[in-house]
Each structure stands twice: as C-alpha cells, then as structure tokens.
Backbone as XML, in Angstrom:
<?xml version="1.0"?>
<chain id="A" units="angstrom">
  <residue number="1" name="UNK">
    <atom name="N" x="-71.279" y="-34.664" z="-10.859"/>
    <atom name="CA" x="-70.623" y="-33.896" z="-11.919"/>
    <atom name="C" x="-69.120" y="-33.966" z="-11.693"/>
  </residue>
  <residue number="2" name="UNK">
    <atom name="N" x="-68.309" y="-34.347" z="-12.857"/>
    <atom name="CA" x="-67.172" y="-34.314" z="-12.613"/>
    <atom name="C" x="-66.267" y="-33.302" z="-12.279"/>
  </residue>
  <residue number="3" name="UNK">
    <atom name="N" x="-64.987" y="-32.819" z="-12.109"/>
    <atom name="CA" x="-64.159" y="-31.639" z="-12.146"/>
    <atom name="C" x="-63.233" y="-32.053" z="-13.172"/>
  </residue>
  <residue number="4" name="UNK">
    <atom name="N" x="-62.740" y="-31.066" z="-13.714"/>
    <atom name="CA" x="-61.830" y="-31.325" z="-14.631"/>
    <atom name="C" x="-61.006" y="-30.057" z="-14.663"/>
  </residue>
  <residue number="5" name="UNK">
    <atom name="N" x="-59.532" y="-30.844" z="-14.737"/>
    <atom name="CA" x="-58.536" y="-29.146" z="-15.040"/>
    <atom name="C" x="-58.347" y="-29.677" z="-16.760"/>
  </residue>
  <residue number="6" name="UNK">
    <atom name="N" x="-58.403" y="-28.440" z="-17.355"/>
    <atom name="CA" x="-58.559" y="-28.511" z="-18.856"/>
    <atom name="C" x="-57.624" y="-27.869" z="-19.797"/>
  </residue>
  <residue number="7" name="UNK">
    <atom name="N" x="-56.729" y="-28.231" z="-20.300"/>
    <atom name="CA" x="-55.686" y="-28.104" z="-20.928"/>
    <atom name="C" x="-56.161" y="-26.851" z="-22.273"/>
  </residue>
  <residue number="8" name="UNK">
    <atom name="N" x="-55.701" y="-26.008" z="-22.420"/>
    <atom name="CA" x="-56.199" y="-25.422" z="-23.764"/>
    <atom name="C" x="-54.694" y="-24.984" z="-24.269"/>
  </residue>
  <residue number="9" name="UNK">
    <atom name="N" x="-54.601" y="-25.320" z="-25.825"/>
    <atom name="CA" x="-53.583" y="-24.602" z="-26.137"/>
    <atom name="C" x="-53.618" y="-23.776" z="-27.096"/>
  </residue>
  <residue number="10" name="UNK">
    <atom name="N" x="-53.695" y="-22.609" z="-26.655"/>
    <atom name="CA" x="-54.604" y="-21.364" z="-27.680"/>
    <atom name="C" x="-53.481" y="-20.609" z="-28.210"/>
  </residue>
  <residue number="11" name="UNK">
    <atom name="N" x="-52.070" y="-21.090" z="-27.898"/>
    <atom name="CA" x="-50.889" y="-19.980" z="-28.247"/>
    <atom name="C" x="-50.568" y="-20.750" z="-29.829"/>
  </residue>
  <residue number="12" name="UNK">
    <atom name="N" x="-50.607" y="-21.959" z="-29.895"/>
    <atom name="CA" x="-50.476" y="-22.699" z="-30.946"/>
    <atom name="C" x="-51.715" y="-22.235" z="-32.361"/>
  </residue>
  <residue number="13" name="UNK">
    <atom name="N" x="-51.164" y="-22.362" z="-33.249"/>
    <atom name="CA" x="-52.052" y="-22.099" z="-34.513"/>
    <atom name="C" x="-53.109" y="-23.143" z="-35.176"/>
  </residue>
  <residue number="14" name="UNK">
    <atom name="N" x="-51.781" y="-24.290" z="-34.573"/>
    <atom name="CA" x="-52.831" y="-25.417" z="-34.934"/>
    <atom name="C" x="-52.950" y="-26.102" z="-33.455"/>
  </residue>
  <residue number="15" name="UNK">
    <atom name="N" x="-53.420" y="-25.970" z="-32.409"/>
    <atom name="CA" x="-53.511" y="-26.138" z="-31.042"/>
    <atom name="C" x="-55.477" y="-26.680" z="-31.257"/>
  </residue>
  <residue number="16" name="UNK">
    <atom name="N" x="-55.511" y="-26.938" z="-30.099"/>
    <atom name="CA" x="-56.887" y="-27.688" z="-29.930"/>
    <atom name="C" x="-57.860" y="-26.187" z="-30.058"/>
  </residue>
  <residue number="17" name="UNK">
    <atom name="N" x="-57.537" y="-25.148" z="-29.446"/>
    <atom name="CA" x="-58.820" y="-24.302" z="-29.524"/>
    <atom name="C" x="-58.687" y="-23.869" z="-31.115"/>
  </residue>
  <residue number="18" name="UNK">
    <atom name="N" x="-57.749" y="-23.697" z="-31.456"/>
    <atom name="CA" x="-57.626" y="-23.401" z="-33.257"/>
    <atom name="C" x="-58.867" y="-24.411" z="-33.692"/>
  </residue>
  <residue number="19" name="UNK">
    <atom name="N" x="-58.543" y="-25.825" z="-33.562"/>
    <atom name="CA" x="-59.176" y="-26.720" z="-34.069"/>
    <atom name="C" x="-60.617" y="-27.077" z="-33.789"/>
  </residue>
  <residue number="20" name="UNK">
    <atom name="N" x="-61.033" y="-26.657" z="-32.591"/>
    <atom name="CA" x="-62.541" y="-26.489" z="-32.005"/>
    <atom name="C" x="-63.146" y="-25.607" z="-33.255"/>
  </residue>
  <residue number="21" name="UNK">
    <atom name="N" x="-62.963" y="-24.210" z="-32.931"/>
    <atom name="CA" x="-63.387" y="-23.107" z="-33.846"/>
    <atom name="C" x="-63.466" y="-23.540" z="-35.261"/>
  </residue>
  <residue number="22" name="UNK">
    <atom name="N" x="-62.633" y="-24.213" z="-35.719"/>
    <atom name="CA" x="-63.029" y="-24.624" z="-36.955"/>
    <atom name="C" x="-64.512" y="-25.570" z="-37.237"/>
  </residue>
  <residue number="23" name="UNK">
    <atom name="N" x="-64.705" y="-26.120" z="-36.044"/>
    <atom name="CA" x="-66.530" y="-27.195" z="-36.107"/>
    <atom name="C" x="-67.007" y="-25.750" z="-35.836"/>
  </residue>
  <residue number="24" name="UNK">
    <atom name="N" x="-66.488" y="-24.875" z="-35.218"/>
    <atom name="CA" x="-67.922" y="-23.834" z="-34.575"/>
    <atom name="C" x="-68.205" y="-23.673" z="-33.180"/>
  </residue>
  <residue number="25" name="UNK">
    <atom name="N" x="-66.935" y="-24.829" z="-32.328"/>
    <atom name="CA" x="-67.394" y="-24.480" z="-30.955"/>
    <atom name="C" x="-66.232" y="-23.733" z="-30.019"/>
  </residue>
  <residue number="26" name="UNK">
    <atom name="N" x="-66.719" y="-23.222" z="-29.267"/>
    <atom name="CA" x="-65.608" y="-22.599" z="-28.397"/>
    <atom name="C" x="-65.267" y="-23.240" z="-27.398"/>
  </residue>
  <residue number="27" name="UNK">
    <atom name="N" x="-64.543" y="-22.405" z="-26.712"/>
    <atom name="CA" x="-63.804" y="-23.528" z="-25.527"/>
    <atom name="C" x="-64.621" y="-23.511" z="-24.051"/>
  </residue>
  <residue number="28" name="UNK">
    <atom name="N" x="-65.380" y="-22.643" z="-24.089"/>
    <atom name="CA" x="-66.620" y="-22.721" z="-23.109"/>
    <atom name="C" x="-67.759" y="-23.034" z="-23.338"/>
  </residue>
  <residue number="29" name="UNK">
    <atom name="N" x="-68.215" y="-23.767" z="-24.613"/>
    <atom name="CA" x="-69.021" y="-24.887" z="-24.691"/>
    <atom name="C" x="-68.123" y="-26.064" z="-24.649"/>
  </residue>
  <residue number="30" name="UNK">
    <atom name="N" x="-67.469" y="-26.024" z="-25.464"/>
    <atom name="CA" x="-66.879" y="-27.489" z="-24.773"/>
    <atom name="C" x="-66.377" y="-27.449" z="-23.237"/>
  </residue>
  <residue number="31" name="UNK">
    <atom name="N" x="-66.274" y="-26.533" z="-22.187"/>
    <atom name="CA" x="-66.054" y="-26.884" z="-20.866"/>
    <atom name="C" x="-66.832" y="-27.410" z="-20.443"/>
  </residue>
  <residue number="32" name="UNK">
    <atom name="N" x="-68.000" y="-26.638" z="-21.007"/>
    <atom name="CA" x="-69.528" y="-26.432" z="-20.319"/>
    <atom name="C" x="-70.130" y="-28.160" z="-20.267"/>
  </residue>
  <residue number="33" name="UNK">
    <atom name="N" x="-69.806" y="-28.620" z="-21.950"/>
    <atom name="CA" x="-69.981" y="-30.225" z="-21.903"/>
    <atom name="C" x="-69.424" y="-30.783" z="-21.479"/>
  </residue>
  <residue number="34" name="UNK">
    <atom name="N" x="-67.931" y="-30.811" z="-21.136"/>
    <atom name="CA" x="-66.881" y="-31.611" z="-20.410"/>
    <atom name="C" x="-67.359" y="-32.043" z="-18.767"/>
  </residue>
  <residue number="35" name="UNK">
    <atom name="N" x="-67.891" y="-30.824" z="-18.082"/>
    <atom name="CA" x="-68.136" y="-30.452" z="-16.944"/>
    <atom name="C" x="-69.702" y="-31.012" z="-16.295"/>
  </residue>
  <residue number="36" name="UNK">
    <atom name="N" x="-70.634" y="-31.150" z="-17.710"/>
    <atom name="CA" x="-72.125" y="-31.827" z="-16.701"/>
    <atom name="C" x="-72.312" y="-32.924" z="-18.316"/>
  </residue>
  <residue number="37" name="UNK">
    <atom name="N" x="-71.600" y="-33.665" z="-18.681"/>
    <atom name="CA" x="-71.885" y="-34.681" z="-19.900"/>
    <atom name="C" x="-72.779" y="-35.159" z="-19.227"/>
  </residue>
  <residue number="38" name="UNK">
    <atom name="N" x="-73.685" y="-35.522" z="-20.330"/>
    <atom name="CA" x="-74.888" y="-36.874" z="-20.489"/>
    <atom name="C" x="-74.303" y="-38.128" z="-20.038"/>
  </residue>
  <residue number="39" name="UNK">
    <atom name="N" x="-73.551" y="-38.017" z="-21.259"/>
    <atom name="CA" x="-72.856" y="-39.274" z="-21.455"/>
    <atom name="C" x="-71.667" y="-39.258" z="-21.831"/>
  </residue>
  <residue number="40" name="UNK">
    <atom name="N" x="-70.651" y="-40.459" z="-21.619"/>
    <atom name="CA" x="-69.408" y="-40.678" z="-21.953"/>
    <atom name="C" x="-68.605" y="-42.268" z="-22.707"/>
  </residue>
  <residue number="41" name="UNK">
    <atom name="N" x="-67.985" y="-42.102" z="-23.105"/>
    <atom name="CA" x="-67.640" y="-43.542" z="-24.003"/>
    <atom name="C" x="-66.180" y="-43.240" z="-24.750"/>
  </residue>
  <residue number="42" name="UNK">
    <atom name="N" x="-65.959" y="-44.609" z="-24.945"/>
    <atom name="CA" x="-64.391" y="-44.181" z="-26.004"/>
    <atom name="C" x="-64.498" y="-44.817" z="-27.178"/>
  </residue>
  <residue number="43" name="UNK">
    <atom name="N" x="-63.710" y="-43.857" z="-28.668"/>
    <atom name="CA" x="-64.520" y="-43.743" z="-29.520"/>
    <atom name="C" x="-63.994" y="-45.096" z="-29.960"/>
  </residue>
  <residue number="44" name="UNK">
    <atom name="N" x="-64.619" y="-45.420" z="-30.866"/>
    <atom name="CA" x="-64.073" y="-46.779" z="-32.000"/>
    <atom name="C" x="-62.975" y="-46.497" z="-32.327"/>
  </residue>
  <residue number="45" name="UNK">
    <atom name="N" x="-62.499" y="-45.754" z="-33.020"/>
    <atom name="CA" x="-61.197" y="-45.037" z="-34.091"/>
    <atom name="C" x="-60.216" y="-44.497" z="-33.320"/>
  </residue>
  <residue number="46" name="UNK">
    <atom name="N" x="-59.932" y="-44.135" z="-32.252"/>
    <atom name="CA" x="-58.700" y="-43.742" z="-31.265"/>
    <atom name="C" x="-58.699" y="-44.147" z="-30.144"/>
  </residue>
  <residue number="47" name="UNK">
    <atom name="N" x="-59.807" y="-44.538" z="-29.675"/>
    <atom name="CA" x="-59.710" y="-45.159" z="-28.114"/>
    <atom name="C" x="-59.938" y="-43.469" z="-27.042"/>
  </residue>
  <residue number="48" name="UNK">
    <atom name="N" x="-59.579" y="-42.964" z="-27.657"/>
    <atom name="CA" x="-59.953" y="-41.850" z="-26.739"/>
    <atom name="C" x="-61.101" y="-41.522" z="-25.989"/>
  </residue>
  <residue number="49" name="UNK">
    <atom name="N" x="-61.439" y="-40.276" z="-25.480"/>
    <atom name="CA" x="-62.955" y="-40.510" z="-24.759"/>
    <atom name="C" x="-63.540" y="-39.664" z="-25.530"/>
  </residue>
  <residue number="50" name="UNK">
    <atom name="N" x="-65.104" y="-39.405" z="-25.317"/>
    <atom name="CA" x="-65.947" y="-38.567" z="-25.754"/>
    <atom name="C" x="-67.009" y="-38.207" z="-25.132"/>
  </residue>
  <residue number="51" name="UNK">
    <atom name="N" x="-67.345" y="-37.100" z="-24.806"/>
    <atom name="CA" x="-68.266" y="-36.488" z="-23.845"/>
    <atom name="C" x="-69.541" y="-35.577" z="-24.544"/>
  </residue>
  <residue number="52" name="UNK">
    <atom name="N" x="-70.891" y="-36.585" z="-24.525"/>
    <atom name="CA" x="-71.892" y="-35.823" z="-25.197"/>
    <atom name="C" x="-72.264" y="-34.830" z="-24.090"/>
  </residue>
  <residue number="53" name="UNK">
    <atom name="N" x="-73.241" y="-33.886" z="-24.585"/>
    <atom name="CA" x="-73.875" y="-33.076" z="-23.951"/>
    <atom name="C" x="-74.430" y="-31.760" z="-24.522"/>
  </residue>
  <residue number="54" name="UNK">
    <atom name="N" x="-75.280" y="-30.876" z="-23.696"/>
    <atom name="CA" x="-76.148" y="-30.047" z="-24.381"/>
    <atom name="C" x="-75.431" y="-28.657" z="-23.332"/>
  </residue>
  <residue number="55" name="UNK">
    <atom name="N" x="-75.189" y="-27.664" z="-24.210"/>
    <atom name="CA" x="-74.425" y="-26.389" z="-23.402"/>
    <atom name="C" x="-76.427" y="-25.565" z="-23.245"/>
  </residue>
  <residue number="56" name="UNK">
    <atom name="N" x="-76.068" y="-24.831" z="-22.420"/>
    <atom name="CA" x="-76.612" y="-23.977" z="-21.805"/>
    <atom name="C" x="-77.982" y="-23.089" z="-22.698"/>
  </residue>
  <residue number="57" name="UNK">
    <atom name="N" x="-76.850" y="-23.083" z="-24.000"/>
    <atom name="CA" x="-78.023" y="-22.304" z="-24.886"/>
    <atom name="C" x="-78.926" y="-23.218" z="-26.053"/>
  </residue>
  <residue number="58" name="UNK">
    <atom name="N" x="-78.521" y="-24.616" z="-25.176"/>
    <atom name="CA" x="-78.973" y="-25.983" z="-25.835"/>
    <atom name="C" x="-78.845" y="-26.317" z="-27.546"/>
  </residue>
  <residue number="59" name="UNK">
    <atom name="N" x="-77.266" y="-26.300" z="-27.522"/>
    <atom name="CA" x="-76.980" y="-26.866" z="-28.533"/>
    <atom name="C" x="-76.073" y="-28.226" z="-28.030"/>
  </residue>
  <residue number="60" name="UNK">
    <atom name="N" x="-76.495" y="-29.315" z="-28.653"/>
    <atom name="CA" x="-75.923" y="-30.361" z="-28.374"/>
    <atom name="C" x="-74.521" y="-30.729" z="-29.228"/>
  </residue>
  <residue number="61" name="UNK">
    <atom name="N" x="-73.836" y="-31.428" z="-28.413"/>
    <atom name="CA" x="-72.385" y="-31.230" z="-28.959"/>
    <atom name="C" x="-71.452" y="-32.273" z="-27.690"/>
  </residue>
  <residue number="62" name="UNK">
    <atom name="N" x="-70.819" y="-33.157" z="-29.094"/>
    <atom name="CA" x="-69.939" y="-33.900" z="-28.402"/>
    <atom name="C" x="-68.778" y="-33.589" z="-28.496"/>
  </residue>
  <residue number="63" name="UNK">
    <atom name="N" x="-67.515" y="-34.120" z="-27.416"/>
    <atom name="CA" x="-66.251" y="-33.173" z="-27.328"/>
    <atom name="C" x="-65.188" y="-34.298" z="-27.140"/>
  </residue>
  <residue number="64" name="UNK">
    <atom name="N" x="-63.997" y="-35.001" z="-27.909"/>
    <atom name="CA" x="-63.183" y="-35.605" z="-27.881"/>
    <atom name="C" x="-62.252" y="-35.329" z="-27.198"/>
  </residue>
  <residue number="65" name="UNK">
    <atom name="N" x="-61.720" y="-35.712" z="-25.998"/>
    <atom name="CA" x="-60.473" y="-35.713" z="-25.195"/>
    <atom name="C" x="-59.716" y="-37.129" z="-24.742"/>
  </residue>
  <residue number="66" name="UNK">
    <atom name="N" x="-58.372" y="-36.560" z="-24.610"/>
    <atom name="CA" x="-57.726" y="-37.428" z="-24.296"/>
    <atom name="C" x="-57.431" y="-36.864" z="-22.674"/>
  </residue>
  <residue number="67" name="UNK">
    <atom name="N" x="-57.314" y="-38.078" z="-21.605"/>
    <atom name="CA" x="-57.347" y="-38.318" z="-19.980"/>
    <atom name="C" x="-55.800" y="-38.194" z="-19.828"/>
  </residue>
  <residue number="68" name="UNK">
    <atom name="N" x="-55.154" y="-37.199" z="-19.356"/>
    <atom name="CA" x="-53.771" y="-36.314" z="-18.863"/>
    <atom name="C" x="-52.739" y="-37.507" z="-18.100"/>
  </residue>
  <residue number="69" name="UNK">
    <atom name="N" x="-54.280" y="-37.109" z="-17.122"/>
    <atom name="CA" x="-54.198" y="-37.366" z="-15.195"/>
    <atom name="C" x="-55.331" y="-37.908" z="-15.267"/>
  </residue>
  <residue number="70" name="UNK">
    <atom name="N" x="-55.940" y="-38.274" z="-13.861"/>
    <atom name="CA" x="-57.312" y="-38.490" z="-13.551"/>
    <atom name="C" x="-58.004" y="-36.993" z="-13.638"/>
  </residue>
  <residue number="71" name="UNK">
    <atom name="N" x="-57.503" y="-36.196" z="-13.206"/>
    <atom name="CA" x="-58.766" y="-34.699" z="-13.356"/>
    <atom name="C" x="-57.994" y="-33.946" z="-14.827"/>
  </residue>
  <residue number="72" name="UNK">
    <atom name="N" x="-57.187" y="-33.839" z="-15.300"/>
    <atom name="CA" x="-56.542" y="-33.330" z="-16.351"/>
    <atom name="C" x="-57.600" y="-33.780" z="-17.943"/>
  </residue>
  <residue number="73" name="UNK">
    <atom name="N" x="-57.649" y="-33.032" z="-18.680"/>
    <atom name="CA" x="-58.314" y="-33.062" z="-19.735"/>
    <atom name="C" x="-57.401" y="-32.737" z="-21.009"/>
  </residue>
  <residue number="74" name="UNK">
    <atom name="N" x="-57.254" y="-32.757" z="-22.215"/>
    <atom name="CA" x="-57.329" y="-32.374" z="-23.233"/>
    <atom name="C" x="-58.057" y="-32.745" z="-24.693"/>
  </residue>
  <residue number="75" name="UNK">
    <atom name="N" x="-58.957" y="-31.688" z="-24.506"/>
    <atom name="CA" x="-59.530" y="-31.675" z="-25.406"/>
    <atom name="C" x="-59.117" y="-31.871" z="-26.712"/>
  </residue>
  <residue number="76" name="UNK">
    <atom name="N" x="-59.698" y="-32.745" z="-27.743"/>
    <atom name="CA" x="-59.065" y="-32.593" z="-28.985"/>
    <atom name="C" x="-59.903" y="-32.061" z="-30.107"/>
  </residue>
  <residue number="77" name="UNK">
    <atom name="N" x="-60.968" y="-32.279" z="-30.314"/>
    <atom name="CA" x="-61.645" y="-31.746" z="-31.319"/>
    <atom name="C" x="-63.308" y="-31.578" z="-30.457"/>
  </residue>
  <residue number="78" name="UNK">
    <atom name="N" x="-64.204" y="-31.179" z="-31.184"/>
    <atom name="CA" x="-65.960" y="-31.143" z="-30.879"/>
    <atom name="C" x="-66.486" y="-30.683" z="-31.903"/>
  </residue>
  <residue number="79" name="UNK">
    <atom name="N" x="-67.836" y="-31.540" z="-31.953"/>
    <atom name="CA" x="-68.602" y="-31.072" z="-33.378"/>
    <atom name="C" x="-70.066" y="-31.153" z="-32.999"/>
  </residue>
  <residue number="80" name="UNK">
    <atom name="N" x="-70.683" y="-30.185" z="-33.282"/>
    <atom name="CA" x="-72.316" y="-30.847" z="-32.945"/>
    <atom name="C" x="-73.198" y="-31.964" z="-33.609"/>
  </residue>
  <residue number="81" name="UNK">
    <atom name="N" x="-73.748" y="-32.891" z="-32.696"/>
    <atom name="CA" x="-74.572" y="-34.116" z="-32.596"/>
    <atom name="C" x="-75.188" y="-33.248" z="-33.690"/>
  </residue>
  <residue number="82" name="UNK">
    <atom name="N" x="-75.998" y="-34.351" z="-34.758"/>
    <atom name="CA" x="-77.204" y="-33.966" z="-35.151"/>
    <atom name="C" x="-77.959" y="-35.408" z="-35.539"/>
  </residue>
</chain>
C-alpha cells in the first residue's frame, strides 16, 4: 500500500475539494482510494494518473491526481465507476 501526503485545497472555492463534492465524493473517500487502489494508470486525455478503488462502505470510485513529489498527491477530480 502506498503512502501519500495529499494536497487539499479547501480554502479555494473552486479548489479540488470544491470540485470532488460536486461528483459526490469527499475527500476521505478519495484518500481512502488514493491510499489501498486496485489499480492505477494514466489517463488518455491529460496524462495524469488515476486511481480506481472501492472505499470502505463499498462504493467504487476512481480519483484523478496529478504526482507533486514522489509521495505528494493532488487530487483533481473523482467520480464513481459504474
């Protein structure tokens, strides 16, 4: 399982956790997926990464970030798989 330090910028209006909440997820499901992903890949359309996975209360949900650092994260958007 990886570690990750995870960037959130929640003071911003239009900041990444603004933009989570708008699919419906919070920022502790997307940790939660960041932290034990299935799987990982970078997308077609930005090159960025993407981290599937299933949170705790088993909703599945993939989470777009861009790589800081090697342990640094920022998240950019997440929407649930269906």
């Amino acid at each position: 399982m990886p570690w990750f330090d995870i960037v959130w910028d929640e003071s911003l209006p239009d900041g990444n956790v603004a933009h989570l909440a708008e699919h419906g997820v919070s920022p502790d499901e997307a940790e939660e997926v960041l932290m034990k992903a299935i799987g990982r890949e970078r997308t077609r359309a930005s090159g960025r990464w993407i981290a599937f996975g299933r949170t705790s209360a088993g909703r599945d949900i993939a989470v777009v970030y861009e790589m800081i650092d090697p342990i640094t994260v920022l998240p950019v958007t997440a929407f649930d798989l269906e």
